[in-house]
C-alpha positions in Angstrom: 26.4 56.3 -39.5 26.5 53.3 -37.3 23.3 51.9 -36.2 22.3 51.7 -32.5 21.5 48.3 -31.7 18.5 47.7 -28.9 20.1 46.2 -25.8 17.5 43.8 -25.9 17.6 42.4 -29.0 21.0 40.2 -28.2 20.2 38.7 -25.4 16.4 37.4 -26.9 18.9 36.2 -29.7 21.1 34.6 -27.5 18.3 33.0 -25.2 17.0 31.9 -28.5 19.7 30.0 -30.0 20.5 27.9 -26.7 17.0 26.5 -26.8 17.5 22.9 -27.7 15.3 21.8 -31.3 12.1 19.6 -30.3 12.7 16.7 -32.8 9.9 14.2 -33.2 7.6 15.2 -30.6 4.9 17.6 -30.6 4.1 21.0 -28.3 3.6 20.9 -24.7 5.4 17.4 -24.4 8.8 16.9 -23.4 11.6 14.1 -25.0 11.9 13.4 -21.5 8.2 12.2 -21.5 8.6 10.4 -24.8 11.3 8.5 -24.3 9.4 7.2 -20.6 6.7 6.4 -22.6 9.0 4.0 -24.9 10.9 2.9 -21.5 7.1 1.9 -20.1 6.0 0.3 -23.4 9.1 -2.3 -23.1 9.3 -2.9 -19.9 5.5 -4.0 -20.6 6.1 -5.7 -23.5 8.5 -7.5 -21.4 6.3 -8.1 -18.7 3.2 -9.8 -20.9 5.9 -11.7 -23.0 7.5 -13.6 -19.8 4.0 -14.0 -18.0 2.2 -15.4 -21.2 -0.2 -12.5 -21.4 -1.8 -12.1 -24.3 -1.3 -8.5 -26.3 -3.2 -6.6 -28.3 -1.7 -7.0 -32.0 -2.3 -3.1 -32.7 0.3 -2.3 -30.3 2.9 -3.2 -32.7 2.1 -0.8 -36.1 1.8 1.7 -33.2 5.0 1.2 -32.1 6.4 0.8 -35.2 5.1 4.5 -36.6 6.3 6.3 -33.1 4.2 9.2 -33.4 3.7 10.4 -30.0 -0.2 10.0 -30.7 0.5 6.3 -31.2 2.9 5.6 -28.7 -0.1 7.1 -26.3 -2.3 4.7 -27.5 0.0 1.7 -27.6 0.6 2.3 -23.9 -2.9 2.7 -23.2 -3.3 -0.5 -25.2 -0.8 -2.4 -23.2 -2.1 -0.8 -19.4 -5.0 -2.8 -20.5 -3.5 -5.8 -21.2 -1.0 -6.3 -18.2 -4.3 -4.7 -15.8 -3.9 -5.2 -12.9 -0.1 -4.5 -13.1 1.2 -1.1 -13.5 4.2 0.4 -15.5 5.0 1.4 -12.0 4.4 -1.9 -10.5 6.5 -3.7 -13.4 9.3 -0.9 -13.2 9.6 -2.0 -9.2 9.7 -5.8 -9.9 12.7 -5.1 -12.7 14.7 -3.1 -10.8 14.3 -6.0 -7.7 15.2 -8.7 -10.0 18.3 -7.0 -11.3 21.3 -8.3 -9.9 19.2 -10.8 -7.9 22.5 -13.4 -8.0 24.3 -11.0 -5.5 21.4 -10.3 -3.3 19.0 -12.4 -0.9 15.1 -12.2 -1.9 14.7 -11.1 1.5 17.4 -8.2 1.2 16.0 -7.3 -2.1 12.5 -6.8 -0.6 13.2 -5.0 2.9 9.2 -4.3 3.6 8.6 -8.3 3.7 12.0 -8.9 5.8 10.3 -6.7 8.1 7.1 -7.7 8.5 8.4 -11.1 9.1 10.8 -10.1 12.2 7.5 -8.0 13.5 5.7 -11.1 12.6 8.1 -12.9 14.9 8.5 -10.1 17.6 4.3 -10.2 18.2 4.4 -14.1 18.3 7.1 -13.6 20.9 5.1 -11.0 22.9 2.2 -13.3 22.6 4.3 -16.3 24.4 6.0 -14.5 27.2 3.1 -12.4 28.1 0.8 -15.4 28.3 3.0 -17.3 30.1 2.2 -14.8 33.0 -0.3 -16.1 35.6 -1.9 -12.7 35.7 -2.9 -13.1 32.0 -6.0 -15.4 32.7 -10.0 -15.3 31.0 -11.0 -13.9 34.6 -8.4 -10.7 34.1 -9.3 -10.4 30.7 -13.5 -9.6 31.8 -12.4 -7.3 34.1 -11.0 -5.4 31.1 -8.7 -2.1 31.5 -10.7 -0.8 34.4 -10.7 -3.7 36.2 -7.2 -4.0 35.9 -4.3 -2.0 37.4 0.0 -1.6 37.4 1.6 -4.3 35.8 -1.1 -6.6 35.5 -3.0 -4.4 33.3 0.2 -3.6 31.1 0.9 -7.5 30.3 -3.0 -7.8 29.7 -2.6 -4.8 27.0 0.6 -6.5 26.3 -1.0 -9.4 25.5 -4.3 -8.5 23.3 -1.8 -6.1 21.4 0.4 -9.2 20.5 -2.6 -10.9 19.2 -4.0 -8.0 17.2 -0.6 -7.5 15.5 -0.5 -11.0 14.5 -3.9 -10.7 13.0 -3.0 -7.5 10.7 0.6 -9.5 9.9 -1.5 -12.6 8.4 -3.4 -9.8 6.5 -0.5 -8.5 4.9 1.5 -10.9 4.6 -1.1 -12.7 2.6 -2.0 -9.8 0.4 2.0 -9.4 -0.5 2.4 -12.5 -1.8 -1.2 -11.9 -4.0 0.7 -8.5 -5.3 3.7 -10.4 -6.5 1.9 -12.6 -8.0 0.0 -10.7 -10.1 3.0 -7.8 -10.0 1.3 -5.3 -8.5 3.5 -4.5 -5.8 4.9 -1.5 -5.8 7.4 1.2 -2.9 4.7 2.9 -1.4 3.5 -0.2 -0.7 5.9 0.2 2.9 4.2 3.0 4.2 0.4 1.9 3.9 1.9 -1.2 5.6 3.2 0.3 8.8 -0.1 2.4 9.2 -2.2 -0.9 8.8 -0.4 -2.4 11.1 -0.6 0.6 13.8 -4.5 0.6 12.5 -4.9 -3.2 13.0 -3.1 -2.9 16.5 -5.6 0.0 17.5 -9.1 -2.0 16.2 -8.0 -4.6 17.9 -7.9 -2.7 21.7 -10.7 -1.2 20.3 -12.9 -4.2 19.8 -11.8 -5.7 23.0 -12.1 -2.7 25.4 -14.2 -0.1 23.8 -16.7 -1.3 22.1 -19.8 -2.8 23.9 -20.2 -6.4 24.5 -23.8 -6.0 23.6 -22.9 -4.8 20.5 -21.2 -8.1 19.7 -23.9 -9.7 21.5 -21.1 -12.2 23.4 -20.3 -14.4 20.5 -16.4 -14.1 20.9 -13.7 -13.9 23.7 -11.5 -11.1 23.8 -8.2 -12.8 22.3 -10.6 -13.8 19.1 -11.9 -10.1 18.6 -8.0 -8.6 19.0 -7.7 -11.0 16.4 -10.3 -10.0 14.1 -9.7 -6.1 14.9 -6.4 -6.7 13.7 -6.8 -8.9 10.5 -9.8 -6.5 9.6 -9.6 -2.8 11.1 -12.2 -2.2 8.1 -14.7 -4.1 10.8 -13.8 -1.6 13.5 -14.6 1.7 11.0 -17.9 -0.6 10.3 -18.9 -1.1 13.9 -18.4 2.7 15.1 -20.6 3.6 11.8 -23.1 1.4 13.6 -23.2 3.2 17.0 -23.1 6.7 15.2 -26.3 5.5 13.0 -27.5 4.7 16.4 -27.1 7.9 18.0 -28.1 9.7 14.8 -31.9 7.8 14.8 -32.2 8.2 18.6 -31.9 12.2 18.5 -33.9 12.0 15.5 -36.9 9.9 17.1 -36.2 12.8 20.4 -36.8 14.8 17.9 -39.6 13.9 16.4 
């Protein structure tokens, strides 16, 4: 009598035998992880070797065994060593170099090619809209209520131009700090465009919104767009000020 076979049993088999054998690594861990961790650990190794960093000689029997616990460690070892770089960071800085014969440095690294033409576009807005007569100290105390049309749109025109080159210097300064110490890496672009929109907004800010008595008079307009831009941190600061302030008045009301 021929057996009857449970419809379920061939394809578990089936499912079963396609399943690829985990060699050398242990549960819960992919090859795919493994072999990112070795990538990493190179591309570190690399890293401290070319900038004279010195490495922690118990990365090497780590290596050498290749256990997964041990690669773990070594690349804990070497995060250490290369701080405040990151296998990230590193990875970035390789893949710009490669091929750097065939490419500009500026085409290689489009978030600094642009800063630079923005950096040039603001000092160009600053020129042309102070060249206008209407731009003057006298206009600039009268501040955006005091002004109207287009006179009030080269004035805005103007402090805006100023605050932008303030949060350019910023970060054009800090990117050359994060390749030197490699820790530049792609998301880098996008906190830059929001710093810059930030920078350009502290610096209106500090010019037309916030009190002169606060500041108690010690700066011109032009110099605070300047330091709301290079700084928006100051504005966040400032408007903490004014909230403490209104906080302690209802609470002496109160009282």
């Amino acid at each position: 009598m021929d057996k009857i076979q449970n419809p379920e049993v061939k394809p578990t088999m089936e499912k079963l035998a396609k399943q690829k054998t985990f060699v050398g690594g242990s549960p819960g861990i992919s090859q795919e992880i493994i072999d990112e961790l070795s990538k990493e650990i190179n591309n570190m190794l690399s890293y401290a070797v070319h900038n004279g960093i010195v490495i922690n000689t118990e990365v090497n029997a780590l290596i050498q065994n290749s256990s997964v616990d041990n690669l773990i460690n070594a690349h804990n070892l070497l995060c250490k060593n290369i701080a405040p770089a990151t296998p990230k960071s590193i990875y970035f800085l390789k893949e710009l170099t490669k091929n750097s014969s065939k490419k500009t440095f500026l085409s290689r690294l489009p978030a600094i090619r642009n800063l630079l033409l923005l950096a040039l576009s603001f000092l160009i807005m600053f020129i042309v809209s102070g060249m206008s007569e209407e731009v003057n100290s006298a206009n600039l105390a009268l501040g955006i209520l005091g002004n109207d049309g287009f006179k009030l749109l080269k004035i805005i025109i103007y402090l805006a131009s100023i605050s932008g080159m303030g949060v350019l210097f910023f970060l054009l300064k800090n990117i050359i700090t994060s390749l030197k110490v490699g820790i530049l890496i792609p998301e880098d672009s996008i906190e830059y465009s929001i710093q810059i929109l930030l920078g350009i907004i502290a610096g209106l800010i500090m010019t037309e919104i916030v009190p002169a008595a606060l500041l108690n008079d010690s700066f011109d307009k032009p110099v605070l767009a300047l330091l709301g831009g290079f700084s928006s941190d100051a504005i966040f600061s400032i408007l903490k000020a004014l909230v403490d302030r209104l906080k302690n008045l209802f609470i002496t009301t109160k009282n």
